[in-house]
C-alpha positions as CSV (number, residue, x, y, z in Angstrom):
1,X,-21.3,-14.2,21.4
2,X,-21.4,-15.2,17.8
3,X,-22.6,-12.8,15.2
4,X,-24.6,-13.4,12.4
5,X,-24.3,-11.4,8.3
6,X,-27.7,-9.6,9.5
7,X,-26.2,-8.3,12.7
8,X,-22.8,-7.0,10.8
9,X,-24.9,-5.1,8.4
10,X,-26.7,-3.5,11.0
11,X,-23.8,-3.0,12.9
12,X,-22.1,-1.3,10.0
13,X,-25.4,1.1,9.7
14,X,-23.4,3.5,13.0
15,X,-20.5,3.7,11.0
16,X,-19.6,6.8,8.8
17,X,-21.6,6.9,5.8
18,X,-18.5,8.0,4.0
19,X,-17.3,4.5,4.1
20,X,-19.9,3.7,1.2
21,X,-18.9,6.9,-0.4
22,X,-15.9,5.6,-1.1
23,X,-17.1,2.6,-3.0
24,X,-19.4,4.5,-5.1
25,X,-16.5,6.5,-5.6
26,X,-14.4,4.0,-6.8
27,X,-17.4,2.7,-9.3
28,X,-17.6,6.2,-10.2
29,X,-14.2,7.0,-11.5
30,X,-14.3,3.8,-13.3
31,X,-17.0,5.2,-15.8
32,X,-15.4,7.1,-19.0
33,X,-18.1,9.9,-19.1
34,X,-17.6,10.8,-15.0
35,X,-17.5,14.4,-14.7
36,X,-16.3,16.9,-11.8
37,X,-20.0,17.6,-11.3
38,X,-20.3,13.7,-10.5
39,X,-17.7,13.2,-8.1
40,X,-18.8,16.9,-6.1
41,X,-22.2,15.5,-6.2
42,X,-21.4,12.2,-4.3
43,X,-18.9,13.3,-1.7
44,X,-21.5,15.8,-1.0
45,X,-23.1,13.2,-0.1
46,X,-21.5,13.7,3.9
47,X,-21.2,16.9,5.6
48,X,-18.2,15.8,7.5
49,X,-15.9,14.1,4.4
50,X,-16.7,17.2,2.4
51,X,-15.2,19.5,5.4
52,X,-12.2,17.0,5.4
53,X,-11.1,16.8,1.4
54,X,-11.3,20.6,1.6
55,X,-8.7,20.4,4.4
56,X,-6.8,18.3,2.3
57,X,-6.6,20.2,-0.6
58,X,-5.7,23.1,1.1
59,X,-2.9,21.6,3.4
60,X,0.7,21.9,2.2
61,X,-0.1,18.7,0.3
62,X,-1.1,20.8,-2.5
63,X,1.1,23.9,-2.3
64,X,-1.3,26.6,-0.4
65,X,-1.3,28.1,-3.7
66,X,-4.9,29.5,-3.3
67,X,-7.4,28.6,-0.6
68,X,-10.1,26.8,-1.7
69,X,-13.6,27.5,-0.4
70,X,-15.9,24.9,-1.8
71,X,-16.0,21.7,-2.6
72,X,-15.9,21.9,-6.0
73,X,-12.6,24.4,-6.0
74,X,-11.4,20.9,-3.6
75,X,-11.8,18.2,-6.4
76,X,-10.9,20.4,-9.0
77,X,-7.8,21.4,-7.7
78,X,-7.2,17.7,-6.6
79,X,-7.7,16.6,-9.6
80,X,-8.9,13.1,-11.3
81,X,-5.9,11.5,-10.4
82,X,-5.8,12.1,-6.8
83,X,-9.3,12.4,-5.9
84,X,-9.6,8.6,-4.6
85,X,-6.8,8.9,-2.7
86,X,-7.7,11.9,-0.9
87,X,-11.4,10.9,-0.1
88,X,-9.9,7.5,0.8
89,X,-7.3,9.1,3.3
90,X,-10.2,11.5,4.6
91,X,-12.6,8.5,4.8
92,X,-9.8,6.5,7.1
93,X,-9.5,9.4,9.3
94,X,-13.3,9.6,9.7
95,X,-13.2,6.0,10.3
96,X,-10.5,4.9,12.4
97,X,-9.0,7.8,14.4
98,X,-10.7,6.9,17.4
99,X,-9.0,4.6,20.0
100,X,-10.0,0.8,20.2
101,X,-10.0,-0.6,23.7
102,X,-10.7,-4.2,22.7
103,X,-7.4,-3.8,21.2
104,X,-5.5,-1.9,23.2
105,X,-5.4,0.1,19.9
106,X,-4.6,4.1,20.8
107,X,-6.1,6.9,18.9
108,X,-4.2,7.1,15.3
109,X,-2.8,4.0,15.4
110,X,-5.7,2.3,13.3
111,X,-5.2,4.8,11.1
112,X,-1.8,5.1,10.5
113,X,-2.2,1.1,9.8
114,X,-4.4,1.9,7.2
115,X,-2.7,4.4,5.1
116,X,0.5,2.3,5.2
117,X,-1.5,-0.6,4.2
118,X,-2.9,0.5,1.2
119,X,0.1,2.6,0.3
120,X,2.1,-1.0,0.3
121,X,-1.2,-2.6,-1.3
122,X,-1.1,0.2,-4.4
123,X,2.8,-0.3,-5.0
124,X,2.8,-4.2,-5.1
125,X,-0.3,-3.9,-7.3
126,X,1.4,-1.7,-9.9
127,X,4.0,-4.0,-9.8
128,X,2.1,-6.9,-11.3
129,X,-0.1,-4.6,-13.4
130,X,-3.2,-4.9,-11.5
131,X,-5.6,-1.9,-10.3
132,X,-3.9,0.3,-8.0
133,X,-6.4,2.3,-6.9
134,X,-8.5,-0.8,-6.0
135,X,-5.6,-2.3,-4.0
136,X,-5.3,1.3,-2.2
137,X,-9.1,1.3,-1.0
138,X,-8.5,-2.6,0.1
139,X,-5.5,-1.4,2.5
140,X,-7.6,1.2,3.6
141,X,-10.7,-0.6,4.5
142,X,-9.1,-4.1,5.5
143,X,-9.7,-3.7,9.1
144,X,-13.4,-1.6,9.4
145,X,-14.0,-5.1,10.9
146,X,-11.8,-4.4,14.0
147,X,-14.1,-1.6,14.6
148,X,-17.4,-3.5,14.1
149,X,-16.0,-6.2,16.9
150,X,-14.6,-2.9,19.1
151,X,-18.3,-1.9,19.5
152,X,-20.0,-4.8,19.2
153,X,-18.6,-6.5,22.4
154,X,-16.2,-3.8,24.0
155,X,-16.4,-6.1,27.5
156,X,-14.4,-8.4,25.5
157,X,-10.2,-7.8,25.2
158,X,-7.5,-9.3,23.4
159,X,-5.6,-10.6,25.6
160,X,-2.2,-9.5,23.9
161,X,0.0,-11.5,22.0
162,X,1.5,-13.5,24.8
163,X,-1.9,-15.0,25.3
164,X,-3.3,-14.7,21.6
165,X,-0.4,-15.1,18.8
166,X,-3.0,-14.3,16.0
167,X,-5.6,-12.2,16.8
168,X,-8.2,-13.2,13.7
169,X,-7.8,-17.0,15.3
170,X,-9.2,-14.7,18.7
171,X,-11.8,-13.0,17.0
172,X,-13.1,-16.0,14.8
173,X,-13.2,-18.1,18.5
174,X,-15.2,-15.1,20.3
175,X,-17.5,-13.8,17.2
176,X,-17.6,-16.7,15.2
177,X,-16.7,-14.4,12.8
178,X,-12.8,-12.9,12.3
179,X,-12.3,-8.9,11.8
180,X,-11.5,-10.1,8.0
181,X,-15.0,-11.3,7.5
182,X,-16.6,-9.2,8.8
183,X,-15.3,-6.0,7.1
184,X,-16.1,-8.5,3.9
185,X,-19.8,-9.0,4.8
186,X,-19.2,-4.8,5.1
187,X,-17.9,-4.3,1.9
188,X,-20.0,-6.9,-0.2
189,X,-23.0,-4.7,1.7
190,X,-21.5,-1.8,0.4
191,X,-21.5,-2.8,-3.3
192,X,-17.3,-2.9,-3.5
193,X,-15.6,-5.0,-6.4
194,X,-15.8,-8.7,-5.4
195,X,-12.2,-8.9,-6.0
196,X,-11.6,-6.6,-3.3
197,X,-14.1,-8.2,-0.7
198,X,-12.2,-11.8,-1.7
199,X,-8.7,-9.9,-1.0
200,X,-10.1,-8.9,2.5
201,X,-11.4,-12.3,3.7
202,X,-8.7,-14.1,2.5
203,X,-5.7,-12.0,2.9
204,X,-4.3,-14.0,6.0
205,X,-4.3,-17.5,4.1
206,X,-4.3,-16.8,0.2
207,X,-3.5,-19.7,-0.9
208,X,-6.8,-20.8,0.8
209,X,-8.9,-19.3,-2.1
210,X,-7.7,-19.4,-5.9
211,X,-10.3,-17.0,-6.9
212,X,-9.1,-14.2,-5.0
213,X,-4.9,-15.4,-4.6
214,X,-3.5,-12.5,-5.9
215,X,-5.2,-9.7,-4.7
216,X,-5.4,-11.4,-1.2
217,X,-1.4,-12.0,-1.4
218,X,-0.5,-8.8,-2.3
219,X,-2.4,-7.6,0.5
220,X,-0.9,-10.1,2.9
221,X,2.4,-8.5,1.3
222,X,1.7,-5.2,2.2
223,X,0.4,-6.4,6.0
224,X,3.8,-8.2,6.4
225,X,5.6,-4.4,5.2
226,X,3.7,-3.0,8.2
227,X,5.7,-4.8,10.4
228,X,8.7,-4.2,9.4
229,X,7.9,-0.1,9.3
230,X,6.7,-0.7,13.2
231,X,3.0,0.2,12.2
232,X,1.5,-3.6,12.6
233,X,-1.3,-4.0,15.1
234,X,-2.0,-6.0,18.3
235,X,-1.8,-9.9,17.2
236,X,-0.7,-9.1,13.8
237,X,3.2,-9.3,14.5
238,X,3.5,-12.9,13.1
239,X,2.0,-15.0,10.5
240,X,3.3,-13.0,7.0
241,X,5.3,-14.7,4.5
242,X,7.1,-13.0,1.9
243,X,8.5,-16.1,0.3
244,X,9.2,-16.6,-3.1
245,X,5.8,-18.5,-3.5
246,X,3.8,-15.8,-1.8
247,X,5.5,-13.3,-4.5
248,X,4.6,-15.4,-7.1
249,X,0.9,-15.7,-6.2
250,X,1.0,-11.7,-5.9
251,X,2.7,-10.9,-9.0
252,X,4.9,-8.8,-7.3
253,X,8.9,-9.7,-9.2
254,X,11.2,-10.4,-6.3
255,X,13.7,-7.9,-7.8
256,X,11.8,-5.0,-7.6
257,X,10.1,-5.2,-4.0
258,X,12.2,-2.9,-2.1
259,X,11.7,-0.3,-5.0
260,X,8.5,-0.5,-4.7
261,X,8.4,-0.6,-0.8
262,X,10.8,2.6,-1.0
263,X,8.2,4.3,-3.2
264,X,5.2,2.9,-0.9
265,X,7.1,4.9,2.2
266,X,7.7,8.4,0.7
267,X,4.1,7.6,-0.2
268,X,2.9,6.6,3.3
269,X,5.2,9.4,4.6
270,X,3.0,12.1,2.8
271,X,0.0,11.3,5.1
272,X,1.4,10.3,7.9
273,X,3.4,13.7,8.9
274,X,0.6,15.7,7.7
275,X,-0.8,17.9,10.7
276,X,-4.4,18.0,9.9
277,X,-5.1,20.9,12.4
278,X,-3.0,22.7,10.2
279,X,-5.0,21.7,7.0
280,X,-7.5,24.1,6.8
C-alpha cells in the first residue's frame, strides 16, 4: 500500500492545524520587528493551542504568580524567550497524546518521545553553536510521520522488534515511504527551514546526505539519548551511534556531552512531570 507526496499532504490536512502554527512561529520569531501582537495574533490562529499555552503559563511552570486570563497575559508573561518552547510543547501534546495501535504506542508515550527528543536536539545544538530553537521544533516534530502511517493503514502492525529490528526499514517496505519521509514531505508542506526537513529525512543515516549531516546527526544523537533515558519507541532500540565520527559530524565536543545531556534531562524533566490537569 504505497503512498504517494499528494496523499501525505492530504493526509496531513486531519492533523492539528497547530502543527503549521508552529512553523510560522518559528519564521516569526526570527524577524527583528516581531511584536507581542504578532505572536497573539498567530497562535490565535487555533482555539485549542490558545487554551493550552494559557494552561501552560499558568501551571507551576511559571510560579502561579497571577492567573492569566487571556492569551495575550499568556505570551507576555511567557515571554520571547520561551514562547517557542511552550507552543511547541502544547503543539506535541495536541499532536501526539493519543495512543498509536500500529505501534503498539500507548497514550503519552509519543509524546514524552518528543519532548525528550527535542530537549536532547536543543542541547547538542548549542553545543556546536547552531540554532537551538530550530533543533527543539525538529525533536518535536520528527515523528508526525508515525501518526500519518497510524491512520493511514491502522490494519497494518509492527510486528515488534523480534520480527522488525528497525522499524523505518518496516515502514519504507509497507508505505514505500519511512515515518521520516513522510513527516519531511509534512514539514516541507508546512513551509519549515529546509535544514530542518533534511535533519528529519536523514536523521537515521547522516552520513547519507552531506547537505543536511549535521543537523541530521545531532538529531540521530539525541534519538540514541532516548534510549538510554528508557523513552525510545517500538523498533527504535538499535541502530544509534555515538561514535567519535558521529560527534564530529554533529559538532557536538566529546567532552562536554554528558553536560549537556545532564542539562537536556532537568530540561526534559520540566515537561514531563508536569500534571496538565492541574495547569489551568
Amino acid at each position: 500500500m504505497n503512498l504517494g507526496h499528494d496523499t501525505i499532504v492530504t493526509l496531513g490536512t486531519r492533523l492539528p492545524p497547530s502543527l503549521g502554527v508552529l512553523g510560522r512561529l518559528q519564521a516569526l520569531l526570527d524577524e527583528p520587528d516581531t511584536g507581542l501582537d504578532d505572536i497573539v495574533e498567530l497562535v490565535r490562529i487555533d482555539p485549542a493551542l490558545t487554551f493550552q499555552v494559557i494552561k501552560l503559563a499558568n501551571s507551576a511552570l511559571y510560579g502561579l504568580r497571577s492567573h492569566c486570563e487571556s492569551l495575550e497575559d499568556a505570551v507576555a508573561r511567557v515571554g520571547f524567550g520561551d514562547i517557542h518552547q511552550i507552543v511547541g510543547v502544547a503543539v506535541a501534546r495536541q499532536s501526539f497524546q493519543g495512543e498509536l495501535p500500529v505501534y503498539d504506542i500507548a497514550g503519552g508515550r509519543l509524546w514524552e518521545n518528543a519532548v525528550a527528543t527535542a530537549s536532547l536536539a536543543a542541547a547538542f545544538a548549542g553545543l556546536a553553536g547552531a540554532d537551538a530553537r530550530q533543533a527543539y521544533a525538529t525533536g518535536l516534530l520528527r515523528n508526525v510521520g508515525k501518526v500519518v502511517l497510524n491512520n493511514h493503514a491502522p490494519h497494518l502492525r509492527y510486528p515488534g522488534e523480534g520480527m522488525a529490528t528497525d522499524a523505518q526499514a518496516w515502514e519504507k517496505h509497507q508505505h514505500g515511504f519511512s515515518s521520516a519521509e513522510v513527516a519531511a514531505v509534512l514539514l516541507d508542506h508546512w513551509r519549515f527551514s529546509p535544514e530542518m526537513v533534511g535533519a528529519v529525512c536523514h536523521h537515521r543515516a547522516p552520513e547519507g546526505n552531506a547537505e543536511f549531516s549535521p543537523g541530521a546527526a545531532r538529531l540521530h544523537l539525541a534519538c540514541a539519548g532516548t534510549v538510554g533515558w528508557g523513552c525510545h519507541l517500538p523498533g527504535e532500540a538499535s541502530g544509534w551511534r555515538r561514535d567519535e565520527s558521529m560527534l564530529a559530524l554533529a559538532g557536538v565536543p566529546a567532552d562536554r556531552l554528558d553536560g549537556a545531556i545532564e542539562q537536556a534531562r532537568l530540561q526534559f524533566g520540566k515537561f514531563a512531570l508536569l500534571e496538565w490537569s492541574c495547569a489551568a
